[in-house]
C-alpha positions in Angstrom: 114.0 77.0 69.4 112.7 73.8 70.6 109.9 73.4 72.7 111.9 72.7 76.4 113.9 75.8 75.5 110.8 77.8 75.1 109.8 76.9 78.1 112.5 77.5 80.1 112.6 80.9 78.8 108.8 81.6 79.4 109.8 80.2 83.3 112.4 82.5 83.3 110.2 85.7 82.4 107.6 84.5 84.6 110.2 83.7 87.9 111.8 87.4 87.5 107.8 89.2 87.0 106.9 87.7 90.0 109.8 88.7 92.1 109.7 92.4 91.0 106.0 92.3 91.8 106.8 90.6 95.3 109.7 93.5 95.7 107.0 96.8 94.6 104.6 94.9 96.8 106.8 95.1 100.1 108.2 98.3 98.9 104.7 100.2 98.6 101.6 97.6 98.1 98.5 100.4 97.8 100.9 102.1 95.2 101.4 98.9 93.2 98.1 98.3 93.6 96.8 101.7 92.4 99.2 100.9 89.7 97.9 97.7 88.6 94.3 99.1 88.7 95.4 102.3 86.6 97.9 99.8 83.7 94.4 98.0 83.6 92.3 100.5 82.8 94.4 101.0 80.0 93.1 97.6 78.0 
């Protein structure tokens, strides 16, 4: 894979996280929260 490709892959990932963290954040945001916090605790 070259280089461009890669990145338009990675920007790809990284556009679609960010709207379904936008979506769970109007949905609920202390529950994503609380889930963030918790998926942390984890490391």
């Amino acid at each position: 894979m070259t280089t461009e490709g890669f990145k338009r892959k990675l920007t790809a990932i990284l556009s679609a996280d960010v709207k379904g963290y936008n979506r769970l954040m109007g949905e609920d945001k202390e529950a994503t929260i609380r889930t963030l916090n918790k998926t942390g605790d984890d490391r």
